[in-house]
N, CA and C atoms as a LAMMPS dump frame, in Angstrom:
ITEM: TIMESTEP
0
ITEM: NUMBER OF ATOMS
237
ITEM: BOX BOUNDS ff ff ff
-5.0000000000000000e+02 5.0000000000000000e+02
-5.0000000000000000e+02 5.0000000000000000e+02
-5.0000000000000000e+02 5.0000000000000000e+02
ITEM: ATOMS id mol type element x y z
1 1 1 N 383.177 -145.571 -458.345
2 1 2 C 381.897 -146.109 -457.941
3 1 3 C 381.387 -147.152 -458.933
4 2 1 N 381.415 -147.318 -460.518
5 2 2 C 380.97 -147.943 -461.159
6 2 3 C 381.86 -149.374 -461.294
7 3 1 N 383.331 -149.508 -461.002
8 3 2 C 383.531 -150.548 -460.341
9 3 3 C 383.132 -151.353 -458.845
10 4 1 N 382.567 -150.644 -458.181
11 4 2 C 381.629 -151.08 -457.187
12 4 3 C 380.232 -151.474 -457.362
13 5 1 N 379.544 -151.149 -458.122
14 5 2 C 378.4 -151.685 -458.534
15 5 3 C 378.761 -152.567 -459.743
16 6 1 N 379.335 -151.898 -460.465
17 6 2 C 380.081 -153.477 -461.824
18 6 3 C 379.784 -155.026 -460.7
19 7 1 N 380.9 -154.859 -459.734
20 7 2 C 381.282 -155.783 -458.959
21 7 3 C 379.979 -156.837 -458.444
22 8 1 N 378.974 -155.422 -457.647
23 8 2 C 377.263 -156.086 -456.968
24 8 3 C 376.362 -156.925 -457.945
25 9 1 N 376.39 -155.861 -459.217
26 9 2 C 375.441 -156.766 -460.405
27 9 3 C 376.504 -158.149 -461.052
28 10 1 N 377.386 -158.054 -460.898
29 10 2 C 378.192 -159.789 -461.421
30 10 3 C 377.87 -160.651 -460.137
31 11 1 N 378.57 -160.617 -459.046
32 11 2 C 378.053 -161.24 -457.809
33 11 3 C 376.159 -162.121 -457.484
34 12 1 N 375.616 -160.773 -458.18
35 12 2 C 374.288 -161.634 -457.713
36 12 3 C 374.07 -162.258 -459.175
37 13 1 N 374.711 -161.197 -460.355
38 13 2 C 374.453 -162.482 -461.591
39 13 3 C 374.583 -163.881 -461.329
40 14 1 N 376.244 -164.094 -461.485
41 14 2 C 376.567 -165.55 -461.064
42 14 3 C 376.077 -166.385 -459.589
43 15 1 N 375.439 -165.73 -458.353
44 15 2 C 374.728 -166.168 -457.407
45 15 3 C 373.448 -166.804 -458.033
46 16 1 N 373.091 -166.413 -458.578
47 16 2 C 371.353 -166.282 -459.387
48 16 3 C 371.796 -167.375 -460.656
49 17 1 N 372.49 -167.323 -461.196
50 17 2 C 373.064 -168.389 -462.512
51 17 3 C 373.302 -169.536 -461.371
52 18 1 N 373.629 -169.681 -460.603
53 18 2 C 374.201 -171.27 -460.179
54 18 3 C 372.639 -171.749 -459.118
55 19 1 N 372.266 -170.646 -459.073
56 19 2 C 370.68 -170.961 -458.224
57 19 3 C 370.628 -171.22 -456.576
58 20 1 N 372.044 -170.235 -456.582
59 20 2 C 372.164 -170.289 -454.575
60 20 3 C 371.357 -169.253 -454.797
61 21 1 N 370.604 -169.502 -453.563
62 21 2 C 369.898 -167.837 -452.347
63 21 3 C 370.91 -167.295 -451.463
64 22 1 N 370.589 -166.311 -451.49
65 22 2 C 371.52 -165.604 -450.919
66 22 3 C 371.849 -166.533 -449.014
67 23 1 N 370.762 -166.561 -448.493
68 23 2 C 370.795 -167.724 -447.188
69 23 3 C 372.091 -168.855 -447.781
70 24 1 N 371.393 -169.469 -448.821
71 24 2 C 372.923 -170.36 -448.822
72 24 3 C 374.245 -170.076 -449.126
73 25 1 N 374.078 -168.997 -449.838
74 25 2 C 376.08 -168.464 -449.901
75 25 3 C 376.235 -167.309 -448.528
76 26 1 N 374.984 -167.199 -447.891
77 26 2 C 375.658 -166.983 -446.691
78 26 3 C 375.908 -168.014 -445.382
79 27 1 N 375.613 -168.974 -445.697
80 27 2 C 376.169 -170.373 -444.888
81 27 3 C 377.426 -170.807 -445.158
82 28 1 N 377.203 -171.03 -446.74
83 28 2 C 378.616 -171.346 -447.249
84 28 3 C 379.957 -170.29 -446.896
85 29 1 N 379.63 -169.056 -447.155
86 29 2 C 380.878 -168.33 -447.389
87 29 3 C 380.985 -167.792 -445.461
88 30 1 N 379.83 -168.135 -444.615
89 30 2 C 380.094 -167.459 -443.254
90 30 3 C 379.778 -165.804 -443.187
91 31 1 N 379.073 -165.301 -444.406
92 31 2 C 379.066 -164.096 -444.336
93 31 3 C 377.292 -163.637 -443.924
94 32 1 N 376.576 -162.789 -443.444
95 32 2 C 375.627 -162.261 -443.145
96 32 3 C 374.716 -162.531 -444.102
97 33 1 N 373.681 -162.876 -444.576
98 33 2 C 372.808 -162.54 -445.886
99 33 3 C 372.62 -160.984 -445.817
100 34 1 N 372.027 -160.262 -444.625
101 34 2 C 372.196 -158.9 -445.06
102 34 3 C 373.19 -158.156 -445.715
103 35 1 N 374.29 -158.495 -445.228
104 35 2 C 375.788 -157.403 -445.774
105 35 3 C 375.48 -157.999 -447.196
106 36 1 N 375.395 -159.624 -447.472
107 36 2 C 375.418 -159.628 -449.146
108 36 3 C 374.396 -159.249 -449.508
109 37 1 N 373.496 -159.162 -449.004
110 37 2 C 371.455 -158.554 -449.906
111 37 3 C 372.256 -157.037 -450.402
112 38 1 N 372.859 -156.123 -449.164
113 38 2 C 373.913 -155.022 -449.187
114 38 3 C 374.65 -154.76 -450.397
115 39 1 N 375.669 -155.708 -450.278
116 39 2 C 376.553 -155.983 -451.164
117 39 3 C 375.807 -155.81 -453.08
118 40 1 N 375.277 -156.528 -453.166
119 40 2 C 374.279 -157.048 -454.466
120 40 3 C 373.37 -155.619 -454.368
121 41 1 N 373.1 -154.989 -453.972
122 41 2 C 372.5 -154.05 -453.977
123 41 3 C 373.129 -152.583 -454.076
124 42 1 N 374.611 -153.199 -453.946
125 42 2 C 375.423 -151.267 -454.206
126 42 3 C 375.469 -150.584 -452.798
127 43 1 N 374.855 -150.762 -451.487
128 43 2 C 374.524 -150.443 -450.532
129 43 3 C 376.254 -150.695 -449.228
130 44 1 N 376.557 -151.568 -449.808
131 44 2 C 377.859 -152.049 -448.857
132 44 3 C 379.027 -152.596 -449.383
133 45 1 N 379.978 -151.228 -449.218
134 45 2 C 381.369 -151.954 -449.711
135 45 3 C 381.69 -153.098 -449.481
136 46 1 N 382.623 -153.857 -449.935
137 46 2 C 382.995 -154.983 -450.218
138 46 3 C 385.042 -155.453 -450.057
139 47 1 N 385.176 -156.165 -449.404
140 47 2 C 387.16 -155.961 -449.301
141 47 3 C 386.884 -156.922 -450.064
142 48 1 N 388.512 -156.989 -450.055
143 48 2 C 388.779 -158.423 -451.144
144 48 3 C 388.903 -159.77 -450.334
145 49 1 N 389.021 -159.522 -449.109
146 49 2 C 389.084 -160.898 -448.635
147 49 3 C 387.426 -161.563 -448.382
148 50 1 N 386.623 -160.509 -448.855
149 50 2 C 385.29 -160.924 -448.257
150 50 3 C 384.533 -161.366 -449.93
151 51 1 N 385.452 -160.86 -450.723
152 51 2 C 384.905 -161.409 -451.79
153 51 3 C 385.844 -162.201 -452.205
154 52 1 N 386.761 -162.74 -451.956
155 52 2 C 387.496 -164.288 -451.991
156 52 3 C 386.649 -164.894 -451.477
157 53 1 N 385.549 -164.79 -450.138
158 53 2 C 384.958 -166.205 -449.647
159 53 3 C 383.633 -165.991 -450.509
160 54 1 N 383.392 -165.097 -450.995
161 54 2 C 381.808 -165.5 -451.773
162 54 3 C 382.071 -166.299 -452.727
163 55 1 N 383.036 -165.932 -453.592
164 55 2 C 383.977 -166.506 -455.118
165 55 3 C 383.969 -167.876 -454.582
166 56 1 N 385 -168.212 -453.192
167 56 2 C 384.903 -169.632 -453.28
168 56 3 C 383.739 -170.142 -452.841
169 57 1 N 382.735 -169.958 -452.383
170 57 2 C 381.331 -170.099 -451.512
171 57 3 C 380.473 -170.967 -453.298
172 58 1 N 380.922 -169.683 -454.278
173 58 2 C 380.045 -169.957 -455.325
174 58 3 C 380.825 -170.878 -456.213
175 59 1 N 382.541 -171.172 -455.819
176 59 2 C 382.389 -172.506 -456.73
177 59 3 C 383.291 -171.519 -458.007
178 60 1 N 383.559 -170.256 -457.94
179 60 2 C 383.622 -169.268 -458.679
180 60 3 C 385.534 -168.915 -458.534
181 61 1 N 386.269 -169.375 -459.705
182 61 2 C 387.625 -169.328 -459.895
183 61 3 C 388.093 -167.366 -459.821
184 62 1 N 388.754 -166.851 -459.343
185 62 2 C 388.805 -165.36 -458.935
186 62 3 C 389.338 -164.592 -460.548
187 63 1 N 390.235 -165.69 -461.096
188 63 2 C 390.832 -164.345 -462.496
189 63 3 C 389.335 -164.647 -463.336
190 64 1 N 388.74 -165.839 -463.788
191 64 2 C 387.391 -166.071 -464.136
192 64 3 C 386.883 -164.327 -463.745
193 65 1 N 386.241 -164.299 -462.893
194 65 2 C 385.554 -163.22 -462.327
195 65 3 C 385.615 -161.827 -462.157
196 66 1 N 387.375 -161.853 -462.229
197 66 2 C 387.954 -160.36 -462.72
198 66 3 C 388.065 -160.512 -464.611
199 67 1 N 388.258 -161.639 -465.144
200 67 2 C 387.883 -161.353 -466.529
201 67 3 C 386.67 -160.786 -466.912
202 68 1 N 385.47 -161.712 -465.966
203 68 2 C 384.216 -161.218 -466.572
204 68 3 C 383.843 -159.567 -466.06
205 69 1 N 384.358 -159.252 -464.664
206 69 2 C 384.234 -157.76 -464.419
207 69 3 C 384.929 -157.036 -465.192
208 70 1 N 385.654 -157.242 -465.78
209 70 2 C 386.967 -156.176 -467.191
210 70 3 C 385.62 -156.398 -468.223
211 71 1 N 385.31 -157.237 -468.423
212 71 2 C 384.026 -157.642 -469.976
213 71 3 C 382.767 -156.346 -469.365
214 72 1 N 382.499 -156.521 -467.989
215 72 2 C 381.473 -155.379 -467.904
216 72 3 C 381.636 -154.323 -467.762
217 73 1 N 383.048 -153.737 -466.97
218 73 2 C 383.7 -152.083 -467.213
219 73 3 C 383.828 -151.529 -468.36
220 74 1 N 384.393 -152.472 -469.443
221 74 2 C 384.281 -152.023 -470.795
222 74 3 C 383.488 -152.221 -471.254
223 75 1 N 382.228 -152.734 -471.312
224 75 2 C 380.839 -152.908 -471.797
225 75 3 C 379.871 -151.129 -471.532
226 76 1 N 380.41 -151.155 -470.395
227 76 2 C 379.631 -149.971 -469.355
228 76 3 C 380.098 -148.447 -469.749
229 77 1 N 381.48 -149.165 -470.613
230 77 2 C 382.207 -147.601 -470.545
231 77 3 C 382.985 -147.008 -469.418
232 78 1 N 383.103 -147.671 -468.47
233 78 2 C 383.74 -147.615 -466.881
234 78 3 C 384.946 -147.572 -466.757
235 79 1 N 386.128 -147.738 -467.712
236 79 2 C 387.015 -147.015 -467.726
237 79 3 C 387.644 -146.794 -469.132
């Protein structure tokens, strides 16, 4: 579970750092704003192909993003 929320709080970090609303990376990426409000909130799993289109939506390189999620599992104590 704490790699699932690891995952929600980086997502809306870097959403919120580049200064999309959630409306626009859900234009960009084709995905719902609810499932991502969801998503960012711990509320709704997440596949990997659905977080390949947010990653590219935000402009956001994928090992980038699994580096910085390894920086917060071990920050967290998460594994």
């Amino acid at each position: 579970m704490a790699l699932r929320e690891n995952t929600a709080l980086l997502l809306r970090e870097m959403r919120m750092g580049k200064g999309v609303s959630q409306e626009k990376l859900a234009k960009a990426s084709g995905i719902d704003r609810t499932f991502i409000s969801g998503v960012e909130r711990n509320r709704r799993n997440i596949t990997l192909d659905t977080l390949d289109r947010l990653l590219v939506a935000l402009g956001v390189d994928s090992h980038h993003f699994l580096c910085l999620l390894a920086d917060k599992e071990k920050a967290k104590g998460s594994r």
